[in-house]
C-alpha positions as CSV (number, residue, x, y, z in Angstrom):
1,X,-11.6,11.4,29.7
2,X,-13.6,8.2,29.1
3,X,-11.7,5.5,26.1
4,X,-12.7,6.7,22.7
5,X,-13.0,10.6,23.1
6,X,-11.4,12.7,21.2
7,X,-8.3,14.3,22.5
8,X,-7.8,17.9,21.0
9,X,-4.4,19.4,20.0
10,X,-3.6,22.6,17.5
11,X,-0.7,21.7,15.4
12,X,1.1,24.0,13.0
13,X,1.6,22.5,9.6
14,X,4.2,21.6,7.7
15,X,4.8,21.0,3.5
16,X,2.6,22.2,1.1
17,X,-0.2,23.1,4.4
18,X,2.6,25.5,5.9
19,X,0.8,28.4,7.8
20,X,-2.0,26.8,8.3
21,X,-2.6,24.9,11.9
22,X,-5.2,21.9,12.6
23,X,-6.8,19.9,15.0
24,X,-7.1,16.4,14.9
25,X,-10.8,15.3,15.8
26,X,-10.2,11.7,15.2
27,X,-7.4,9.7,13.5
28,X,-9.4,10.6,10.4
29,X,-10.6,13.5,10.4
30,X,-9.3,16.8,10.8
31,X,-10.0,20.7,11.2
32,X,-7.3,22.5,8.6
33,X,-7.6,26.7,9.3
34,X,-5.5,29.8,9.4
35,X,-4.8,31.8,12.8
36,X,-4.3,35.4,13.1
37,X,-4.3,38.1,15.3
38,X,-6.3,35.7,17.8
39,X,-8.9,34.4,14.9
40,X,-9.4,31.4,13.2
41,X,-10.2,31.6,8.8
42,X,-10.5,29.9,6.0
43,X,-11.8,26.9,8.5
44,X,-12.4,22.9,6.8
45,X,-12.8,19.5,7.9
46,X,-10.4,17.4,5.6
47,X,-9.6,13.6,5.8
48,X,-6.2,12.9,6.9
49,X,-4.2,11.7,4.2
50,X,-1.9,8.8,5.7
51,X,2.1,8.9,4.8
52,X,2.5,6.5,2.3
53,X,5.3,4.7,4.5
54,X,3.0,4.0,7.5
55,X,0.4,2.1,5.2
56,X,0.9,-1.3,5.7
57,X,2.3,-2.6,3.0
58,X,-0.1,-4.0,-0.2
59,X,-0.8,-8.1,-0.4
60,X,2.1,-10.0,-1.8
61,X,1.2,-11.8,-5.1
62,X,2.8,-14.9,-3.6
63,X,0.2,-14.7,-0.5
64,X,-2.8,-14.0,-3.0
65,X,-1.3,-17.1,-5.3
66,X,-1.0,-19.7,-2.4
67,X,-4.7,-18.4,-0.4
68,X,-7.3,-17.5,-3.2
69,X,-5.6,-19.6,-5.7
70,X,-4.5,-22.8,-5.2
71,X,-5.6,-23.6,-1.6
72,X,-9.4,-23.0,-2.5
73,X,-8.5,-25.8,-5.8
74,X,-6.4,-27.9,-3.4
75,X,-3.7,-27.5,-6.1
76,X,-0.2,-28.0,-4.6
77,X,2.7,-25.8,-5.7
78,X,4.2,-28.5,-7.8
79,X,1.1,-28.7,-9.7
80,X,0.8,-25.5,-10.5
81,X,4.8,-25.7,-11.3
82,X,4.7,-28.3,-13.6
83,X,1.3,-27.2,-15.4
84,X,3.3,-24.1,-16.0
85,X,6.6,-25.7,-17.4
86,X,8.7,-24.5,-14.1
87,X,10.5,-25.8,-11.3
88,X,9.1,-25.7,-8.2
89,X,11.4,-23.4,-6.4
90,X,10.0,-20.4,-8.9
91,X,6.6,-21.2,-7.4
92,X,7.6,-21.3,-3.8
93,X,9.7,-18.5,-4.2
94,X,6.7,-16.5,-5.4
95,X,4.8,-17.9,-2.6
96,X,7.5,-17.9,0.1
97,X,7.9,-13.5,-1.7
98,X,11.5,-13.6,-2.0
99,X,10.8,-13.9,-5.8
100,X,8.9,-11.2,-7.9
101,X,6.6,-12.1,-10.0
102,X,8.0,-11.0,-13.9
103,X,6.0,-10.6,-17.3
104,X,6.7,-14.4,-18.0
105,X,5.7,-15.3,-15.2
106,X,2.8,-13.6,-15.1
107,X,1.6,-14.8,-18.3
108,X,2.6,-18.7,-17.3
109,X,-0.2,-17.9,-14.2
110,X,-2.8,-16.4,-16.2
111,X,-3.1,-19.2,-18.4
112,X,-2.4,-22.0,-15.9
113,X,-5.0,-20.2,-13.8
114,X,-7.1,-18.6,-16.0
115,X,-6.8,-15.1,-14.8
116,X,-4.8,-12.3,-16.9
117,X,-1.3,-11.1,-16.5
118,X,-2.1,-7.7,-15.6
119,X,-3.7,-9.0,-12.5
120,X,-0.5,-10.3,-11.5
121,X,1.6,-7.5,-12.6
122,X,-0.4,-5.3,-10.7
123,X,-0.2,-7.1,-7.4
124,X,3.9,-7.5,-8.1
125,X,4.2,-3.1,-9.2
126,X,1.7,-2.2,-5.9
127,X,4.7,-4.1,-4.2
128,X,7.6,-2.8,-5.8
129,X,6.2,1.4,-5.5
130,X,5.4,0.4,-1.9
131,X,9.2,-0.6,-1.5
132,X,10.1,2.3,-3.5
133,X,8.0,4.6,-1.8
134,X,9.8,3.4,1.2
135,X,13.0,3.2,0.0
136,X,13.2,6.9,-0.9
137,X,11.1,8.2,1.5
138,X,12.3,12.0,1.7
139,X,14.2,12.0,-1.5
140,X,10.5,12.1,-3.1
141,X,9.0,15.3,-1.3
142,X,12.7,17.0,-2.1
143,X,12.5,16.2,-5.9
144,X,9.2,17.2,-6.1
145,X,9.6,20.8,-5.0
């Protein structure tokens, strides 16, 4: 088999797809049917929906801070600290991600860089789900039945 062909497999099904079998055509794309009595039904072609824990995880407000905001200004992180009234080891912290970025915080950024704080709460809650997503993994798909 030549590098980039597809490499067919039947696979039975698990979660709320139980019953049903499919073959993977490519890593995404799939064929999703029912098998009985030798016969293939109910045949689709679905996109495979990646587990949420396999996703890489989303861009760090710190990383998006430090590359599309203050490198492209040449503004250091002590500018940015002292232009929003904080020490310097909040920025880095936020830069460096072992700090999260918090409503006050977010609202010092969007007026020292005149964006909004919902852009930075965003960034900071795609994070923390990510980590939560993570975190309980299993616990999720139990409650949820």
């Amino acid at each position: 088999m030549k590098t980039g062909e597809a490499t067919w497999s039947q696979e039975k099904l698990k979660g709320d797809l139980a019953g049903l079998y499919s073959i993977r055509v490519n890593t995404q794309w799939r064929i999703v049917f029912a098998f009985e009595n030798g016969q293939a039904s109910g045949v689709r072609i679905t996109e495979v929906r990646p587990y949420p824990h396999r996703l890489p995880p989303p861009t760090r407000p710190g990383e998006v801070l430090e590359e599309e905001r203050l490198k492209p200004k040449g503004m250091s992180q002590t500018a940015l600290a002292e232009k929003m009234g904080l020490h310097v080891q909040v920025v880095n912290g936020i830069v460096q991600g072992r700090r999260v970025v918090t409503a006050k915080t977010a609202l010092l950024l969007a007026a020292a860089l005149k964006t909004t704080p919902q852009f930075w709460l965003n960034l900071q809650n795609a994070c923390d789900l990510w980590e939560a997503q993570k975190e309980l993994g299993d616990k999720i798909k139990t409650a949820s039945r």
